[in-house]
MARNU-178316 format. One line per 10 residues: number of its first residue (from 1); their letters; for each residue x, y, z of N, C-alpha, C, CB. Coordinates in pm, whole numbers, plus 50000, padded with zeros to 5 digits. Atoms other than C-alpha are relative to their C-alpha. Glycine has a CB too. Layout:
BEGIN
NUM) A) X,Y,Z,X,Y,Z,X,Y,Z,X,Y,Z; ... .
//
This chain:
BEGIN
1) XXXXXXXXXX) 49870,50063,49981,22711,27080,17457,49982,49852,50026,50076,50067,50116; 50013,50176,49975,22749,26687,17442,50082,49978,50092,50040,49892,49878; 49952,50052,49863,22781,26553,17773,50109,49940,49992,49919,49913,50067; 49830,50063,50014,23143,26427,17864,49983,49816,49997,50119,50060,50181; 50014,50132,50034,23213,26071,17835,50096,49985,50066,49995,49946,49871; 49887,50038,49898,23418,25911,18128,50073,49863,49993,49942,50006,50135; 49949,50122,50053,23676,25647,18098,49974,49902,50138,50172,50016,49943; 50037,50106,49907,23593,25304,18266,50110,49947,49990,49883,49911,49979; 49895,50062,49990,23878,25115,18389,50031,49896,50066,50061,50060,50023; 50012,50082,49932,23924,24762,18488,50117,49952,50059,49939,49927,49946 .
11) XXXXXXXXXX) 49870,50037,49937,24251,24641,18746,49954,49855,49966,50039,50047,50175; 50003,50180,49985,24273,24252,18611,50076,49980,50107,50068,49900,49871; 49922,50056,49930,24415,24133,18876,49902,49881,50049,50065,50095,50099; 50118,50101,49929,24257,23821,19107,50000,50025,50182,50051,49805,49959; 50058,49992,49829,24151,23787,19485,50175,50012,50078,49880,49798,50067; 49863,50037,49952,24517,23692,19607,50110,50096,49978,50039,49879,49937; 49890,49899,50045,24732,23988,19442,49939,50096,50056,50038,50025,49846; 49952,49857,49985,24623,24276,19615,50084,50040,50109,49895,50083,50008; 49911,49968,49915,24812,24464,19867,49965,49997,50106,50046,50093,49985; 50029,50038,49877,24567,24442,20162,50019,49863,50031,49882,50035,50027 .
21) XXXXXXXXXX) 49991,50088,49982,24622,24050,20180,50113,49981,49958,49919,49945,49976; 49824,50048,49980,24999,24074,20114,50042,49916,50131,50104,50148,50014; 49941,50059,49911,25085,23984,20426,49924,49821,50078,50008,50130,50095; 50050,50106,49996,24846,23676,20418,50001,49884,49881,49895,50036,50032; 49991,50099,50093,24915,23505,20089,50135,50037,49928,49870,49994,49907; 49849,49984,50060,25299,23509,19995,49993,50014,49840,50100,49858,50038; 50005,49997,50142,25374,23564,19634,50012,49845,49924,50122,50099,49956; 49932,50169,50084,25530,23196,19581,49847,49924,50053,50210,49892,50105; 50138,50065,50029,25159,23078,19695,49881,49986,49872,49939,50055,50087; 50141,49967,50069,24997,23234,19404,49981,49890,49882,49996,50168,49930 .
31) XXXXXXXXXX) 50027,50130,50141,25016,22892,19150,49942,49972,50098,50114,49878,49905; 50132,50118,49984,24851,22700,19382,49828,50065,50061,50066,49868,50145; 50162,50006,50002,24527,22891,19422,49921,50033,49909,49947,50065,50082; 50095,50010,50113,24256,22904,19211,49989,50135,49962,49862,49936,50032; 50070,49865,50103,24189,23210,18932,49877,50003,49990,50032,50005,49850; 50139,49946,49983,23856,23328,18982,49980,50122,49946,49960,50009,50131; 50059,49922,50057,23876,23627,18759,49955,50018,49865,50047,50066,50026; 50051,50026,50136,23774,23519,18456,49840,50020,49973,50037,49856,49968; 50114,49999,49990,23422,23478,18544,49937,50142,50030,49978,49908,50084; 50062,49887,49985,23358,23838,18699,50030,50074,49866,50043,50071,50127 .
41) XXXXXXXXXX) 49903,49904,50129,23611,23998,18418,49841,49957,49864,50248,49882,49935; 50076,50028,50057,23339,23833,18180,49839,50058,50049,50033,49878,49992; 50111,49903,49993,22998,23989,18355,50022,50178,49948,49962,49992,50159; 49971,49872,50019,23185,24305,18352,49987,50042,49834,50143,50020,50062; 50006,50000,50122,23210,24235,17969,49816,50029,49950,50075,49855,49958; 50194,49997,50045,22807,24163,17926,49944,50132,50050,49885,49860,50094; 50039,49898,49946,22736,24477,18155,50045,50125,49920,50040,49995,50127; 49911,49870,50112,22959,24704,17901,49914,49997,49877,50192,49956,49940; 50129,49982,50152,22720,24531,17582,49893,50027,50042,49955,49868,49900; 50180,49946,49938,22387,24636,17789,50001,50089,49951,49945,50032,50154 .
51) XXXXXXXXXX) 50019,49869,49980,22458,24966,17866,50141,50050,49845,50038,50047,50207; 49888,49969,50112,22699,24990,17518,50103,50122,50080,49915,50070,49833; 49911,49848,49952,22968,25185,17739,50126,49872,49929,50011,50082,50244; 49851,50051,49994,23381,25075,17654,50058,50032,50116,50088,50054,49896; 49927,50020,49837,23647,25004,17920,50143,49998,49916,49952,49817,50123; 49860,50056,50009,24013,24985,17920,50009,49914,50131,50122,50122,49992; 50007,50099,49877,24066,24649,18122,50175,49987,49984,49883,49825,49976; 49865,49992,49942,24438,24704,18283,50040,49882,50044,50012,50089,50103; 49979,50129,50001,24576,24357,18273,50135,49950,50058,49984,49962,49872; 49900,50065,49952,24856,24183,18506,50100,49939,49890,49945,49904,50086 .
61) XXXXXXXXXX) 49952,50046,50071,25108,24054,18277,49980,49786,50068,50144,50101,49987; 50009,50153,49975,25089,23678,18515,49839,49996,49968,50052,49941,50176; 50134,50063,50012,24716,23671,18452,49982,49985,49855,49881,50084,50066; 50011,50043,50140,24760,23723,18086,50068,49851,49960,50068,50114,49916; 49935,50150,50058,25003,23459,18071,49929,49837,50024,50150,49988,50077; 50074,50103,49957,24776,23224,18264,49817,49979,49909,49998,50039,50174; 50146,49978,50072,24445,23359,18092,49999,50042,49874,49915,50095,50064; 50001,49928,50112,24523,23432,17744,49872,50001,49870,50124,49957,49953; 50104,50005,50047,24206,23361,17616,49878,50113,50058,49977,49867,50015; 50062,49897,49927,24046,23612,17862,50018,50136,49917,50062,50007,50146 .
71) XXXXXXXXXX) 49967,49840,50065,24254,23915,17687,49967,49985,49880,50155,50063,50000; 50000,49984,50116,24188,23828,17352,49833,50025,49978,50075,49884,49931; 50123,49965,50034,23815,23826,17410,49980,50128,50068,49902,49897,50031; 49976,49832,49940,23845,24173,17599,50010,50062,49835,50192,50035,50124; 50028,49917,50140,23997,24296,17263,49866,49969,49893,50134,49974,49909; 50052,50021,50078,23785,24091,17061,49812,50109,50036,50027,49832,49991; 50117,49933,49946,23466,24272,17214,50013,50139,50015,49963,49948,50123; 49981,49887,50082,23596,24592,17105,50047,50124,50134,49836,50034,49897; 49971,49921,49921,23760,24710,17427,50164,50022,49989,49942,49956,50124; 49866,49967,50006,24098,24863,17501,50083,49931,50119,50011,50152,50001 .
81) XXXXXXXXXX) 49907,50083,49818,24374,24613,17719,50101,50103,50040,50127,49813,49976; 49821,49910,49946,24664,24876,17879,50057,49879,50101,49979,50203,50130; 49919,50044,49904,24906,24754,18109,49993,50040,50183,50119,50043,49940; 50024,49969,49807,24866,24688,18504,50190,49971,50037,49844,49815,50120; 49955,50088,49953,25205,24561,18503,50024,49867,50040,49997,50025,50028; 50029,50191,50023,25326,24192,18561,49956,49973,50132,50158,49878,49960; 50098,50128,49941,25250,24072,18880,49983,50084,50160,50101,49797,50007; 50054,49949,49864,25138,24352,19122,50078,50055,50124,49934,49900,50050; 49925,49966,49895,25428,24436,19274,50028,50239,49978,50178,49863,49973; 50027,49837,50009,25450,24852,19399,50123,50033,49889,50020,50098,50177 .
91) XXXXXXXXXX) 49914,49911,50074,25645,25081,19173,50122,50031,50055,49942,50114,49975; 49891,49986,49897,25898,25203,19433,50066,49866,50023,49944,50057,50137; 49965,50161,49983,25961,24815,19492,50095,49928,49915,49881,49920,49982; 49940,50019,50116,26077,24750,19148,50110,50098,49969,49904,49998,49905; 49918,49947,50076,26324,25026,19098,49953,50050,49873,50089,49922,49988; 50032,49950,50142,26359,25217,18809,50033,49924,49841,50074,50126,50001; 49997,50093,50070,26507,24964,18618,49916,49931,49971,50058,49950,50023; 50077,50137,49962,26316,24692,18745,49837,50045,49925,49994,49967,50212; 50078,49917,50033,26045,24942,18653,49976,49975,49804,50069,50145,50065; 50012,49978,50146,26149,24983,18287,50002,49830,49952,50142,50110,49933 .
101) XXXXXXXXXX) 49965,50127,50031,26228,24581,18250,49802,49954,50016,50147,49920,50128; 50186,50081,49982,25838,24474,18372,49909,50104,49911,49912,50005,50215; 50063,49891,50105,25703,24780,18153,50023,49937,49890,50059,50149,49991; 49956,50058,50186,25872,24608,17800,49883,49826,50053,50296,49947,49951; 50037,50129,49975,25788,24259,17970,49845,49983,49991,50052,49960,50131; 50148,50012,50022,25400,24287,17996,49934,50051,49874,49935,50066,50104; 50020,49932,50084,25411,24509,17727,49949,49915,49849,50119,50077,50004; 49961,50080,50077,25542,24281,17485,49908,49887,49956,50102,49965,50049; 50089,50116,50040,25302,23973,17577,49837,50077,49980,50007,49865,50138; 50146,50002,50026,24961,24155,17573,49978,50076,49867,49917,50069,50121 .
111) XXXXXXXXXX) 49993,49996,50139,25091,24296,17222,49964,49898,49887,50108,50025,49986; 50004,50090,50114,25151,23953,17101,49854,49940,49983,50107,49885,50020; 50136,50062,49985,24770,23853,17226,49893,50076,49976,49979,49952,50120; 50139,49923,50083,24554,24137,17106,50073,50050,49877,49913,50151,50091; 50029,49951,50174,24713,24223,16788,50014,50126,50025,49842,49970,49913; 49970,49836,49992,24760,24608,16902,50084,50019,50099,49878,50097,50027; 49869,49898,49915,24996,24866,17055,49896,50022,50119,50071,50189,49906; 50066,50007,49846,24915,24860,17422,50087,50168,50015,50067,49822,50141; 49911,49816,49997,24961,25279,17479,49930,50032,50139,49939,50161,49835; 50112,49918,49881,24736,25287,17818,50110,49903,50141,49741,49931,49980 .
121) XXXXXXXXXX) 49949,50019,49946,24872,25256,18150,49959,49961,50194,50061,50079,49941; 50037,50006,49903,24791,25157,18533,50105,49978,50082,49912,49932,50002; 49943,50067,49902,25017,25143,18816,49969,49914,50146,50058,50074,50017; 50024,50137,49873,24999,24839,19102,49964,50139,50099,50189,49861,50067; 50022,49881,49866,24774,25088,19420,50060,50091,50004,50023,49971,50129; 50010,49847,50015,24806,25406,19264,50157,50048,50043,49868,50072,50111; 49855,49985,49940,25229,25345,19361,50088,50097,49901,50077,49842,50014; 49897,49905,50031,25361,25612,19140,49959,50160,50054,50022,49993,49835; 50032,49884,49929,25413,25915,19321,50110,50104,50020,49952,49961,50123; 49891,49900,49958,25680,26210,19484,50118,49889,49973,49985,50071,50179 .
131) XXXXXXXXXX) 49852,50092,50021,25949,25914,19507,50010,49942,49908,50037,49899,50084; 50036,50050,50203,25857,25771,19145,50029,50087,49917,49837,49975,49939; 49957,49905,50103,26044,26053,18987,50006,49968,49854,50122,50038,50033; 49981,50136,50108,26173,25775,18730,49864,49959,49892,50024,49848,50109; 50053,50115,50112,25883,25630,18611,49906,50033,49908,49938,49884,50058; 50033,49966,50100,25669,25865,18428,50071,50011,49865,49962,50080,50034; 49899,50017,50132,25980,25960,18207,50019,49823,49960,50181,50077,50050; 49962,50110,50020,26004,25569,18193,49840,49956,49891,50044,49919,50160; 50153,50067,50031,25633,25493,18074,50009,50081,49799,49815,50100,50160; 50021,49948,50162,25670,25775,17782,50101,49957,49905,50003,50159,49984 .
141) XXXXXXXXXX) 49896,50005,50060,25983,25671,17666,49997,49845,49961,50113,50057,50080; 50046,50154,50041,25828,25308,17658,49870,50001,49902,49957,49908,50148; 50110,49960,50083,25536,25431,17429,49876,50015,50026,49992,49937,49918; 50125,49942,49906,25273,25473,17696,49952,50179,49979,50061,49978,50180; 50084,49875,50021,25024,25777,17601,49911,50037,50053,49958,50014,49914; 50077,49951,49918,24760,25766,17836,50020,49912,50138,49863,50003,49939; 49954,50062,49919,24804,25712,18188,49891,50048,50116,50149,50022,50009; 50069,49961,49895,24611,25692,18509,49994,49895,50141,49867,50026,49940; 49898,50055,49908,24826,25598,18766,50017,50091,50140,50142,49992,49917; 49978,49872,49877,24813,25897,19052,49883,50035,50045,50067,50143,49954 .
151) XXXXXXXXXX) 50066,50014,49943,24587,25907,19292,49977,50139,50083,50029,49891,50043; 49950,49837,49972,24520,26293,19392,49948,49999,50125,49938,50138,49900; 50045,50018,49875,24424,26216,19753,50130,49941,50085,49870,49906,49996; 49942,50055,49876,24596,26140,20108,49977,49904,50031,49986,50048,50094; 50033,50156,49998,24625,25791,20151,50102,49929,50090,50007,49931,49847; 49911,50050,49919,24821,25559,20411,50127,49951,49941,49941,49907,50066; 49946,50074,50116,24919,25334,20121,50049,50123,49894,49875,49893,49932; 50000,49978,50129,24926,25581,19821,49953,50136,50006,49923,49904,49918; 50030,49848,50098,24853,25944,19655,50126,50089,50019,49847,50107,50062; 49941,49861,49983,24925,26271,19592,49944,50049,50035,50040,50071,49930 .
161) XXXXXXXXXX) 50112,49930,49952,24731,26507,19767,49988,50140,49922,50014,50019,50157; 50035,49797,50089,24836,26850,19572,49988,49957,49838,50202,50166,50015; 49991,49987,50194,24794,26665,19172,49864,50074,49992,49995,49813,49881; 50110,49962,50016,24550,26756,19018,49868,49915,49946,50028,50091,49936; 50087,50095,49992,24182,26650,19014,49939,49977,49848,49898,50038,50109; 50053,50027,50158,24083,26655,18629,50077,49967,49912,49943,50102,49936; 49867,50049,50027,24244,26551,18346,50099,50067,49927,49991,49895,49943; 49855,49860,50038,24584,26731,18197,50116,49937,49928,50093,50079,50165; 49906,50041,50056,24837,26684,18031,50179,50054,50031,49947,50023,49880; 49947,49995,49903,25168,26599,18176,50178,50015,49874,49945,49855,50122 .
171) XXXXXXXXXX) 49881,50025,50080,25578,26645,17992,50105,49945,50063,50046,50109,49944; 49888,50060,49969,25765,26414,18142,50135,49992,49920,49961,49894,50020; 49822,49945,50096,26057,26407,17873,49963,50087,49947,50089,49909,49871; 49991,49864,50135,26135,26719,17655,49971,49956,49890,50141,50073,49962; 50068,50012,50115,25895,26723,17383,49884,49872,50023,50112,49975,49880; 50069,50114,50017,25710,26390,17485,49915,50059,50117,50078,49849,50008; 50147,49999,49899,25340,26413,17666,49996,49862,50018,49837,50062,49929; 50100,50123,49918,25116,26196,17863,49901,50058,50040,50053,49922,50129; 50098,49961,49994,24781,26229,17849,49981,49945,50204,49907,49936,49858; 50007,50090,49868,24705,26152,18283,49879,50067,50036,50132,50005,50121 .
181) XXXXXXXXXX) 50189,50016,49979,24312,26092,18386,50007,49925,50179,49897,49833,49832; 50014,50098,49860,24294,26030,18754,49831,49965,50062,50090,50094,50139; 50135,50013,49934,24024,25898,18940,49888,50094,50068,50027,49932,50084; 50093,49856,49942,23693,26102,19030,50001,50014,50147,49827,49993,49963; 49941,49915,49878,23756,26271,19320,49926,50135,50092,50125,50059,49935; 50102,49859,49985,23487,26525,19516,50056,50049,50181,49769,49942,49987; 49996,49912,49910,23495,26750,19779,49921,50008,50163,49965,50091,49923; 50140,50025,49869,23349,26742,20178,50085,50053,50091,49928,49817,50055; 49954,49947,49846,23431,26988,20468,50119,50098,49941,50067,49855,50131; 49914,49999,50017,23719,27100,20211,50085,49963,49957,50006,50007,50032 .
191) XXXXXXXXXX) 49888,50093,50003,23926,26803,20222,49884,49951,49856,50049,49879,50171; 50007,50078,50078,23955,26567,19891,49936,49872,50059,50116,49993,49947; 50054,50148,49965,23732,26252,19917,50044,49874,49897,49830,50007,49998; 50013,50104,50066,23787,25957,19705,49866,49938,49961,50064,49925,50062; 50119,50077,50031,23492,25856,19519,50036,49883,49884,49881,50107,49948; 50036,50037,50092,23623,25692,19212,49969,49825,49973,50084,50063,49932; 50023,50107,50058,23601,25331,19232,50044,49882,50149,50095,49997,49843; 49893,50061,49909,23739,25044,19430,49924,49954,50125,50123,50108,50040; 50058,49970,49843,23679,25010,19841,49900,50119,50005,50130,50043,50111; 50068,49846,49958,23510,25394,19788,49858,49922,49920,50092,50196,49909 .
201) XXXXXXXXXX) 50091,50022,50065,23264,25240,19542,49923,49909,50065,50032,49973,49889; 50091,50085,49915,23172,24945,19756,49944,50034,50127,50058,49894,50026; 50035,49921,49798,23144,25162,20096,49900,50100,50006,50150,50108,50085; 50116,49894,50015,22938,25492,19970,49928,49962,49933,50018,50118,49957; 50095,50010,50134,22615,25511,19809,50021,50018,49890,49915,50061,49993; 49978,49954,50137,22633,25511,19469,49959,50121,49981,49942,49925,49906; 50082,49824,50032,22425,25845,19481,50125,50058,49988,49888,50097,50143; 49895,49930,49982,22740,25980,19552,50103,50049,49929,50039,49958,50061; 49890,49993,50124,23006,25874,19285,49825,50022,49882,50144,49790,49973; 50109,49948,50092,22664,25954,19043,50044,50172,50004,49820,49958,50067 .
211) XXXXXXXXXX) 50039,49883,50002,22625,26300,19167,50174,50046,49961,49911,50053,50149; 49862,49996,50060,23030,26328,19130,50022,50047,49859,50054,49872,50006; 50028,49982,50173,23045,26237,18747,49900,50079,49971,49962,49872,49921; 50037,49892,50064,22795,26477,18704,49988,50143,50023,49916,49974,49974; 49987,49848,49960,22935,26778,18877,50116,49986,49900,50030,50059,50181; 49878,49982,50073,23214,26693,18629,49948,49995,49827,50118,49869,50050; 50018,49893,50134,23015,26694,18330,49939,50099,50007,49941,49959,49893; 50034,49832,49969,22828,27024,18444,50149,50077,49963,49950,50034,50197; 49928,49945,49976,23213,27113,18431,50062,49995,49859,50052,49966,50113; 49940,50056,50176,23274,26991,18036,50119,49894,50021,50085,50156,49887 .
221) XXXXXXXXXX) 49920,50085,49959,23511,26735,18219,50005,49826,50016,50008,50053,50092; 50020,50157,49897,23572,26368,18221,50073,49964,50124,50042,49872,49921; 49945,50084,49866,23640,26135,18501,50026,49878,49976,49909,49990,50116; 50047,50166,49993,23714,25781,18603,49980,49917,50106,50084,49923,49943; 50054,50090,49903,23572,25526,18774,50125,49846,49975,49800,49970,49955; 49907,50113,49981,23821,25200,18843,49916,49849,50050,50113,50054,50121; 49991,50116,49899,23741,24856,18981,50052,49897,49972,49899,49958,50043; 49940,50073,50004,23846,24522,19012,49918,49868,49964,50065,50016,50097; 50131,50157,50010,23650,24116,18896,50005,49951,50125,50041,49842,49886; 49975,50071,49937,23743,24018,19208,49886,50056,50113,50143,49988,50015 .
231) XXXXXXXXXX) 50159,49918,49944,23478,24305,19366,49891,49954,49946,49979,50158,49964; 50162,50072,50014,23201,24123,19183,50039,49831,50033,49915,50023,49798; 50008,50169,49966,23292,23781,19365,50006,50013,50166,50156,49889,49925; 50025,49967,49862,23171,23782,19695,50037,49870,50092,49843,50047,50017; 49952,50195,49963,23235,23368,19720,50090,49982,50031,50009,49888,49908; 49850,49999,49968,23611,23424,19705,50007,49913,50124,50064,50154,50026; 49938,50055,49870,23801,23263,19944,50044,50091,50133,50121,49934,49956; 49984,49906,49920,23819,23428,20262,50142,49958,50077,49870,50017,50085; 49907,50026,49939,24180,23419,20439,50064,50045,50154,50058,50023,49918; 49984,49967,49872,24155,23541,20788,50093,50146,50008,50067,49870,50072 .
241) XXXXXXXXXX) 49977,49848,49988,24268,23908,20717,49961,50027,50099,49948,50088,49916; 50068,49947,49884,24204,24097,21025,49999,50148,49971,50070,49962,50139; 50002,49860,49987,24134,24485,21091,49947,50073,49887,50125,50044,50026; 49989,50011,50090,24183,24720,20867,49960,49986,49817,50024,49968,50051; 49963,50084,50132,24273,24555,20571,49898,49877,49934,50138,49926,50039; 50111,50063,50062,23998,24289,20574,49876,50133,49980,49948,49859,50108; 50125,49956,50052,23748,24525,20584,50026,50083,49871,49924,50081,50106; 49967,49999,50116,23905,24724,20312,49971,49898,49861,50105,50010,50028; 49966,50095,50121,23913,24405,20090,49857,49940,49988,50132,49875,50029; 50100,50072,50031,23592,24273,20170,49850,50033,50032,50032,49895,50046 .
251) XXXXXXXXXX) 50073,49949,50034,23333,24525,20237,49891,50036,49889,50043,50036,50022; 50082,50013,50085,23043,24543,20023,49973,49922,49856,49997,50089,49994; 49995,50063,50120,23123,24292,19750,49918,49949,49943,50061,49934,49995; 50201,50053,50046,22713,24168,19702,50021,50119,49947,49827,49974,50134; 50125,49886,50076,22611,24506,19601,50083,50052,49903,49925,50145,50103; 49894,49946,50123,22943,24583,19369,49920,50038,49851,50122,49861,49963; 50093,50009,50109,22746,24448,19047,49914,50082,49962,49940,49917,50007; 50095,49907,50018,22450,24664,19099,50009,50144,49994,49931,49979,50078; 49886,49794,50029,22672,24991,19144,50018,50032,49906,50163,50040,50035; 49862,49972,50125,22865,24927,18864,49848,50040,49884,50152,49790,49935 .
261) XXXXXXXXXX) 50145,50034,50105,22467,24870,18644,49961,50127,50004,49862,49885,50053; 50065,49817,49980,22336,25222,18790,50079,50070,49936,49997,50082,50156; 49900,49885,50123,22667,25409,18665,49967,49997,49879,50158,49972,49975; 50034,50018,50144,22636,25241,18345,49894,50055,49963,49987,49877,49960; 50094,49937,50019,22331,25345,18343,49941,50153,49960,49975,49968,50074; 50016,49874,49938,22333,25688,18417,50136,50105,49926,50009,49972,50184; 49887,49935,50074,22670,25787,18236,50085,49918,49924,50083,50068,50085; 49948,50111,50120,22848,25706,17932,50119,49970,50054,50021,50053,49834; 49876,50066,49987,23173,25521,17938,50100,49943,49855,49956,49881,50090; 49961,50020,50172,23433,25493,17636,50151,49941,50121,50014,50199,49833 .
271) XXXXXXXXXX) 49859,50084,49935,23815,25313,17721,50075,50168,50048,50126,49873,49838; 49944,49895,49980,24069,25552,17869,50090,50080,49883,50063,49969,50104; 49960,49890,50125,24230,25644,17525,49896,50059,49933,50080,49939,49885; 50121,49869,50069,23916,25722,17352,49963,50135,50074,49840,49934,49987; 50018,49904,49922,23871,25929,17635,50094,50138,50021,49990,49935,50099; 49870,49881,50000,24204,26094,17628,50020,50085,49837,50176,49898,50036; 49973,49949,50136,24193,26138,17222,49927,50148,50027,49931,49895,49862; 50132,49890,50008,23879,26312,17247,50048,50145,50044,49865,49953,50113; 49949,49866,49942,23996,26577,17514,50089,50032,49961,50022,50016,50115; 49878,49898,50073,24343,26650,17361,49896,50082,49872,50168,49879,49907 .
281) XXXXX) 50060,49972,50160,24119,26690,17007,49938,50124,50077,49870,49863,49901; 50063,49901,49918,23898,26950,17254,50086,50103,50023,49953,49953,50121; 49871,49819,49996,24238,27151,17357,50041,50052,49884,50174,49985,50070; 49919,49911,50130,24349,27164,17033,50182,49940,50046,49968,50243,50023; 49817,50000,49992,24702,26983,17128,49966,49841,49915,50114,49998,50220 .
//
């Protein structure tokens, strides 16, 4: 049996947009500080031609607009761009409208800059969930086909704790699917752990998310692993976060790089649609 092949997935975003430093860098701050993800987003690129794995790199709609030379060499280097959304704000936050309006809106520009149908999907910290009734039917009905947006764990911020941990296929409208691939996800005491990427990737040994992905291909199953360029920049600017939330954000960011090299290493990686074709082609749907 040929070993599974797990989708790699990159959150473009930069140092300043995530949600643990919300409450330290306002939104109307974010022109005047410096973009610093160009440079990691680009190792992440050279580390994908080493170890020849593919990625889907999940792209902000404000970073495309600011970096549009960034996404075009993403596609041009033979990877897949989906949509992060425009500028990081939660799901619940936006409404369902507001929801379907920033879905066309990002949609639209990282169409006009790679030349293809953007069909892959990410939501801003895993924010679609029980109260996000709305926005799967919103994603398929916007031409989104693979999605991996739900987070099957207990979280302060974010999950679901009863989805499910492999990947499946979901009918949000009558007659219309969605392929949905959540993050790898293992087991301890019982309870769901979080291994797949992120804060979990910079905090546990890598042995860990390793031995993971390969209790899941022992299982004929893929997985995915997530992270962010802003985890391979350890220089960033630091903003007096406290608790928490800094350590969340800024825990292990030296040894990110070398994590990410061992996976590669050690298991293949294709974008999250190749990943999703494959397994529908496997069910037979």
């Amino acid at each position: 049996m040929t070993r599974p092949t797990h989708a790699l997935t990159i959150d473009v975003e930069d140092w300043f947009q995530v949600l643990n430093l919300r409450s330290r860098i306002p939104r109307a701050d974010w022109d005047g500080l410096p973009l610093r993800c160009d440079g990691p987003t680009r190792r992440i690129l050279d580390l994908c031609d080493k170890h020849h794995a593919k990625a889907t790199f999940f792209v902000l709609g404000w970073i495309a607009e600011r970096l549009p030379d960034l996404v075009r060499e993403i596609t041009a280097r033979g990877h897949e761009v989906g949509s992060h959304g425009w500028d990081h704000k939660l799901v619940p936050e936006l409404g369902e409208e507001g929801f379907r309006e920033e879905t066309r809106r990002t949609r639209s520009l990282l169409e006009d800059l790679t030349g293809r149908p953007v069909e892959s999907y990410r939501a801003c910290t895993w924010s679609i969930g029980p109260d996000t009734p709305w926005a799967l039917p919103t994603l398929v009905e916007e031409g989104v086909l693979y999605d991996s947006s739900i987070q099957p764990v207990r979280h302060p911020d974010y999950g679901t704790p009863d989805a499910p941990l492999g990947p499946h296929l979901l009918e949000p409208v009558a007659g219309r699917t969605l392929f949905e691939l959540p993050p790898l996800v293992g087991r301890f005491l019982g309870r769901r752990v979080p291994l797949g990427g992120g804060g979990y990737l910079r905090l546990f040994p890598v042995a860990w998310l390793s031995r993971g992905l390969t209790r899941r291909e022992a299982r004929g199953e893929p997985s995915c692993l997530y992270l962010h360029p802003w985890e391979l920049d350890p220089m960033q600017p630091r903003v007096g976060a406290k608790g928490l939330k800094s350590f969340r954000h800024y825990v292990g960011l030296a040894r990110t790089e070398a994590k990410l090299e061992t996976l590669l290493s050690k298991h293949r990686f294709r974008s999250l649609a190749e990943v999703g074709r494959s397994w529908l082609a496997a069910a037979g749907v």
